[in-house]
DRENNUTI-319101 format. One line per 5 residues: number of its first residue (from 1); their letters; for each residue z, y, x of C-alpha. Coordinates in Angstrom, 2 decimals, padded with zeros to 5 digits, always signed. Layout:
NUM) a) Z Y X ~ ...
***
This chain:
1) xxxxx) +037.91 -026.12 -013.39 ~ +034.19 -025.92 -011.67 ~ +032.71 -022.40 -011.53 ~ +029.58 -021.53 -013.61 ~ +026.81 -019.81 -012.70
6) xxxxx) +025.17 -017.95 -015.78 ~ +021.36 -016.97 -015.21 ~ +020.42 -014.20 -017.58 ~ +016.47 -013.35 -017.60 ~ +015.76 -009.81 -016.97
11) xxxxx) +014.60 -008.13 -020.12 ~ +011.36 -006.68 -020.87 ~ +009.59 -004.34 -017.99 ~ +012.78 -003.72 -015.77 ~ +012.42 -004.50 -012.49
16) xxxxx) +016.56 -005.81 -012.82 ~ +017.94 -003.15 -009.74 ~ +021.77 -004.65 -009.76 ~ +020.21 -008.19 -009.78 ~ +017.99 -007.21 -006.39
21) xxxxx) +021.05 -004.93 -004.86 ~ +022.56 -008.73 -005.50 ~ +020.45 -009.92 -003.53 ~ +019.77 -007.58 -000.79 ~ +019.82 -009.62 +002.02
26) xxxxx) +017.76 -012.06 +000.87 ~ +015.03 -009.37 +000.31 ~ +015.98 -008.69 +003.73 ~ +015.62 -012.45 +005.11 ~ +011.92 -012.67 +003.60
31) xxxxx) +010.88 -009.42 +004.98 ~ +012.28 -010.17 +008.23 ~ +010.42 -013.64 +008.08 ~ +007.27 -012.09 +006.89 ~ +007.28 -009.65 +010.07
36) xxxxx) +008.18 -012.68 +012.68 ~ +005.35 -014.40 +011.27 ~ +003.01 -011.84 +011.01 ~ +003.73 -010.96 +015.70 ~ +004.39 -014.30 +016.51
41) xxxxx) +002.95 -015.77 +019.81 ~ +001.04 -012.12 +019.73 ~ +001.09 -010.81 +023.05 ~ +000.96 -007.67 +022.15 ~ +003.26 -008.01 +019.12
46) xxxxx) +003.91 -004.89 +016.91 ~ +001.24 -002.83 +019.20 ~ -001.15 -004.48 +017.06 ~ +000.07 -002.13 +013.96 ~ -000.80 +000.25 +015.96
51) xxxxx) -004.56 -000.59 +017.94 ~ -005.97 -002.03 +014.64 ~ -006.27 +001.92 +012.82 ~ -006.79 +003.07 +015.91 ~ -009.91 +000.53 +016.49
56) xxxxx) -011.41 +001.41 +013.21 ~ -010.76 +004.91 +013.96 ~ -013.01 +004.94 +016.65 ~ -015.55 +002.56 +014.48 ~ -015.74 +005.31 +011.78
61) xxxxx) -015.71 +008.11 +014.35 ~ -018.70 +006.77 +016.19 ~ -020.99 +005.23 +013.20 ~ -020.33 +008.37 +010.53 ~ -019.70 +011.09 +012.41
66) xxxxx) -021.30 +010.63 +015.90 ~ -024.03 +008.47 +014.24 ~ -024.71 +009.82 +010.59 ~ -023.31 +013.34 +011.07 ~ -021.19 +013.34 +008.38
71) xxxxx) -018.92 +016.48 +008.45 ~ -014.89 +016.53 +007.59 ~ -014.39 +020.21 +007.33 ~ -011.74 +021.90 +009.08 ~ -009.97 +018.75 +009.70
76) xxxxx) -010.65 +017.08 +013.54 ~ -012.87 +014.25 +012.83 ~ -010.28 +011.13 +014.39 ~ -007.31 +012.82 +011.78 ~ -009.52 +013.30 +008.88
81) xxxxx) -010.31 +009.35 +009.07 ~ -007.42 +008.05 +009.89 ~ -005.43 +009.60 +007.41 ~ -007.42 +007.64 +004.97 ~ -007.26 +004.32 +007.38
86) xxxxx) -003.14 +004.13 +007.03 ~ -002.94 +004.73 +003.19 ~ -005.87 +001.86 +002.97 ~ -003.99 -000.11 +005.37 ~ -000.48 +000.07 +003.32
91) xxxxx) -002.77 -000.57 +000.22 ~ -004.41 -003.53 +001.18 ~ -001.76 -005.20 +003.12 ~ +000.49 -005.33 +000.39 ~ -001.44 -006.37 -002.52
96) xxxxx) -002.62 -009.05 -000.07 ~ +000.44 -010.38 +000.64 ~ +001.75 -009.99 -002.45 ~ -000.83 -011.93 -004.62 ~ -000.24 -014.84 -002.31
101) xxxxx) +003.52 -014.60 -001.81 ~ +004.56 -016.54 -004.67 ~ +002.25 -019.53 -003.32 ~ +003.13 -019.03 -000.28 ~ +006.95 -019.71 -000.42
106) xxxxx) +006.34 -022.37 -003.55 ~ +009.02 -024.41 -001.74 ~ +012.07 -022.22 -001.80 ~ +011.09 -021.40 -005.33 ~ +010.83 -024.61 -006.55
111) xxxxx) +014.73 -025.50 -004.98 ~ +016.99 -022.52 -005.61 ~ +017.46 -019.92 -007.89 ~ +016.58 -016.22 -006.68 ~ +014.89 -013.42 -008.17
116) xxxxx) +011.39 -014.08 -008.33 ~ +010.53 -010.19 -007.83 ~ +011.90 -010.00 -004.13 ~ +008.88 -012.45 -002.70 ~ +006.33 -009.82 -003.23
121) xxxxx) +008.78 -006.97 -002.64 ~ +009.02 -008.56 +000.11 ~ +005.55 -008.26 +001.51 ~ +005.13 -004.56 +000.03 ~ +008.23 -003.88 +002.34
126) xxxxx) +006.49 -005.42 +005.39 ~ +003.49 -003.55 +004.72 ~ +005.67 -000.03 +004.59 ~ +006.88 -001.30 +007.83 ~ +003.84 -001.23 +009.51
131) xxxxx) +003.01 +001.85 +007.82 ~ +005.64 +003.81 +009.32 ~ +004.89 +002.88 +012.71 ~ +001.36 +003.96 +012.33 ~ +002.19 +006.81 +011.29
136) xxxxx) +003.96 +007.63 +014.82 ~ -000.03 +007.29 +016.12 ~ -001.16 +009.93 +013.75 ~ +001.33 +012.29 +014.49 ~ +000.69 +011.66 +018.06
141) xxxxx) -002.83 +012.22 +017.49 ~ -001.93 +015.09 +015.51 ~ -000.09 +016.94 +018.06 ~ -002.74 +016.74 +020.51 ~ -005.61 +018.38 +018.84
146) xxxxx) -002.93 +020.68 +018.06 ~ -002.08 +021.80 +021.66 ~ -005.82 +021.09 +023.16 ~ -007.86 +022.67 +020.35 ~ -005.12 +024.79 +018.57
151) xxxxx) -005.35 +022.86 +015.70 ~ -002.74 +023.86 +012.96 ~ -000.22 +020.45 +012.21 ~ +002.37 +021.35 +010.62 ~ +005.19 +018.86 +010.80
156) xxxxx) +007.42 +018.83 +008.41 ~ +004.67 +019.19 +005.68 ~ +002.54 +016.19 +007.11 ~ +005.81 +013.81 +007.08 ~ +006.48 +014.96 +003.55
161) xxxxx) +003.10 +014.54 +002.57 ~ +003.22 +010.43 +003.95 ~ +006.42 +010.18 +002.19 ~ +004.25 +011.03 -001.00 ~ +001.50 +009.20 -000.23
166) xxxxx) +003.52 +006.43 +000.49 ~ +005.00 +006.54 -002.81 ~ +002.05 +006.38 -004.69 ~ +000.28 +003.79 -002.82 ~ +003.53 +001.20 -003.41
171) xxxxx) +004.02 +001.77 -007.06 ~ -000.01 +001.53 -007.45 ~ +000.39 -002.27 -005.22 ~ +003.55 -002.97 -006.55 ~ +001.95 -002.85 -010.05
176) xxxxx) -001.70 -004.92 -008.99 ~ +000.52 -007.19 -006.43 ~ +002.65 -008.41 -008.87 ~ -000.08 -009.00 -011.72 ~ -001.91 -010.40 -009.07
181) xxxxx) +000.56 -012.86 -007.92 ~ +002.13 -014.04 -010.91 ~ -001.53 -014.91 -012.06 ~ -002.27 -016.66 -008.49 ~ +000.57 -019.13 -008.93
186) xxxxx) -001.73 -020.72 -012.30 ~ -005.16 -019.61 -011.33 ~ -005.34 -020.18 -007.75 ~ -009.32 -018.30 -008.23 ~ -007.27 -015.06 -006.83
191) xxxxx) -007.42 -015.99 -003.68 ~ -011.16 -016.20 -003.47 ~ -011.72 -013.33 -006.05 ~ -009.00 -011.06 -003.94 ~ -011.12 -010.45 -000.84
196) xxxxx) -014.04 -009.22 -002.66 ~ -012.11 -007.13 -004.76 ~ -010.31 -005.30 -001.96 ~ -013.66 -004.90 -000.41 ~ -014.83 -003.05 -003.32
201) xxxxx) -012.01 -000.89 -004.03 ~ -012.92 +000.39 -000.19 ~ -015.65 +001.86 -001.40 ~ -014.47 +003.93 -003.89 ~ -011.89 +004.91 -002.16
206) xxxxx) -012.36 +007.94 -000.13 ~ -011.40 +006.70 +003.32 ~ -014.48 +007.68 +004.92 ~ -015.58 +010.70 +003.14 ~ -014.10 +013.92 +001.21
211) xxxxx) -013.82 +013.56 -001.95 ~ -014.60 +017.26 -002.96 ~ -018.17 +016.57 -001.32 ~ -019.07 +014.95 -004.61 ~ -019.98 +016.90 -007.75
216) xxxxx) -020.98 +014.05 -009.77 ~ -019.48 +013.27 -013.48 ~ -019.52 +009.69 -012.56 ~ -018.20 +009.77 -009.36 ~ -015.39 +012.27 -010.25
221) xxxxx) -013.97 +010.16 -012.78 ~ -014.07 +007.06 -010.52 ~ -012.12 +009.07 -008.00 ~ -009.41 +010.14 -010.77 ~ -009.06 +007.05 -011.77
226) xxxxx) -008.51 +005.69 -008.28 ~ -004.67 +006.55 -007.30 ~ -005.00 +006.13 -003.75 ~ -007.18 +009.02 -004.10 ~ -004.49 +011.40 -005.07
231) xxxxx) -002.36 +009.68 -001.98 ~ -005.16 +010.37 +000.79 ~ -005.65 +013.63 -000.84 ~ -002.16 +014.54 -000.58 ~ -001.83 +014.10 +003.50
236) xxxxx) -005.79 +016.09 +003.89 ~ -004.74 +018.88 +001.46 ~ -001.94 +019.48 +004.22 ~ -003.99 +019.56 +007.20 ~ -006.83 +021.53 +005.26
241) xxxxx) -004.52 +024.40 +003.95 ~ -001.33 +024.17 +006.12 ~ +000.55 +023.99 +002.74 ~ +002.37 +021.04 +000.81 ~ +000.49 +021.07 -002.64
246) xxxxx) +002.47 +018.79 -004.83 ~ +000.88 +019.08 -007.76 ~ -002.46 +020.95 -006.85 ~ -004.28 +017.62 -006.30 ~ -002.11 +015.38 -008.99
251) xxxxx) -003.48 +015.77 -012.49 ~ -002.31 +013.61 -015.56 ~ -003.99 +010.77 -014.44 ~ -001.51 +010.07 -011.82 ~ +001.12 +009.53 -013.89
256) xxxxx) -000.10 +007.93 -016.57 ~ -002.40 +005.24 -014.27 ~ +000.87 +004.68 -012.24 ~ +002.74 +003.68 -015.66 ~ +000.38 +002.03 -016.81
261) xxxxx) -000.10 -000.48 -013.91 ~ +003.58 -000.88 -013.44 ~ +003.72 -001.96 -016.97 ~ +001.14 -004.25 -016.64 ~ +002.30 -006.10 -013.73
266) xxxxx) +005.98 -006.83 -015.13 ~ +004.61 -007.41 -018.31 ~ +002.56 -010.79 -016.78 ~ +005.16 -011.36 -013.96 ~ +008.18 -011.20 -016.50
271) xxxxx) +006.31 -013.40 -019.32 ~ +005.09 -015.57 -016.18 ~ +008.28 -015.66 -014.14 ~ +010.30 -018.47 -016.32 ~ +007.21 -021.00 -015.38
276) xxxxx) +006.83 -020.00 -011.89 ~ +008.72 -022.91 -010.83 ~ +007.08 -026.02 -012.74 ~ +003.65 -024.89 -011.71 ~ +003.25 -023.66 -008.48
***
C-alpha cells in the first residue's frame, strides 16, 4: 500500500504558519543559499553589510550636511542619517529580492512541491540578516558620540526601537515583495519597472531629512502614507527625547496601510500561486 501525499491549497489571505513550521528548514536552506551567494568570492565577505551604510553615511554627511548645511537637530549628524540608511537598506533589499525570487529559483519550483511563500521569505530573512549586523555599527557609532560628546544613547530603548522598526519595515516588504513577485513570474516588466520605483520611494522617504521640518499639506500626507516613515521615526524619536514613544509617532495610518498591503500581496500571490509553476 504506497503512501499519499495530499496537497491542500492554503485558503484565502493566510500566510499557512503549520505548513512553513513544516517546512522550516527548507526556509532555512534558501536563506542560507541566498547569504552564500550574496559573500561569495568577496574578500571582505559579510564586512560589506557593514562598509556599504557606512559609505553612504559619509556620502550624506559630507554633501547635506558639510555641503548644504542641512541641520538634524539634537541628533549627531552620522546617527541621524544612518538611522534612516539601515531601515532603507532592510526595505529595499528585501522587496528586491523578493520580486525576483520566484524567477530566480524557477527550477526548483518547476520540480518539487514546496510552499511557494518561503522563496521570498526567504530573501526578507536575508535582508533582516544584514540588518542586524548593521545595526552593531550604529550602536557602535552610538556609543561613541555618547562618551566623546556626552551624547544621551540610551540602550535598551534604541534596540527596542530597531526591533519596531524592523517590524514595520518587513510586514510593509513582505506585503509589496510578494505582490511584486507573484506578478514578476507573468510580467517579467518588474524587473525593469522595480529599480525606478525603489528610486522613487527614496525620495519620499525621509532618510535624509526630518520629517517634522515640513509643514506642508501635501507633503504631510505623503509622509503618513509612507510606513517606513513611522519606522525611521520610531529609532529618531528615541535619540531626540531619550524616551520609547510607541504610539506618539504611529497614528491610524499605520495600521490600516500595513493591513492593507498584506492583504494585497496574498491576495495576488495566493490567486497566482497555483500557476506559478506552468509559467515561470
Amino acid at each position: 500500500m504506497s503512501n499519499e501525499i495530499i496537497i491542500k491549497p492554503v485558503s484565502g489571505f493566510s500566510i499557512g504558519w503549520k505548513e512553513l513550521w513544516r517546512y522550516r528548514e527548507l526556509l532555512y536552506f534558501f536563506t542560507w543559499k541566498e547569504l552564500k551567494v550574496r559573500y561569495k568570492q568577496a574578500f571582505l565577505g559579510v564586512m560589506w553589510t557593514l562598509i556599504q551604510p557606512l559609505a553612504m553615511m559619509i556620502i550624506l554627511v559630507l554633501v547635506l550636511s558639510k555641503g548644504l548645511g542641512l541641520e538634524t537637530g539634537i541628533i549627531p549628524v552620522p546617527i541621524f542619517y544612518l538611522s534612516g540608511l539601515l531601515i532603507w537598506n532592510l526595505f529595499s533589499q528585501s522587496v528586491s529580492g523578493a520580486a525576483n525570487s520566484m524567477v530566480s529559483n524557477a527550477n526548483i519550483i518547476r520540480k518539487i512541491y514546496f510552499p511557494r511563500l518561503i522563496i521570498p521569505l526567504s530573501s526578507i530573512l536575508t535582508a533582516s540578516f544584514d540588518y542586524m549586523i548593521s545595526i552593531v555599527l550604529f550602536v557602535g557609532i552610538g556609543w561613541w558620540y555618547h562618551y566623546t560628546e556626552g551624547f544621551d544613547f540610551p540602550m535598551t530603548a534604541v534596540l527596542v526601537s530597531f526591533l519596531l522598526a524592523w517590524m514595520i519595515t518587513i510586514v510593509t516588504a513582505f506585503g509589496i515583495g510578494t505582490l511584486l513577485s507573484a506578478i514578476n513570474v507573468k510580467y517579467r516588466d518588474v524587473r525593469y519597472a522595480l529599480p525606478f520605483l525603489i528610486q522613487s520611494l527614496f525620495f519620499i522617504t525621509p532618510v535624509m531629512f526630518d520629517s517634522k521640518q515640513f509643514s506642508q499639506p501635501i507633503l504631510q500626507t505623503i509622509l503618513h502614507l509612507n510606513p517606513l516613515h513611522y519606522a525611521i521615526q520610531t529609532i529618531r524619536n528615541v535619540l531626540t527625547d531619550g524616551q520609547l514613544e510607541i504610539m506618539g509617532n504611529m497614528s491610524w495610518h499605520l495600521p490600516l496601510i500595513l493591513i492593507t498591503l498584506y492583504l494585497l500581496g496574498m491576495y495576488v500571490f495566493r490567486r497566482m500561486e497555483a500557476y506559478f509553476a506552468d509559467i515561470v
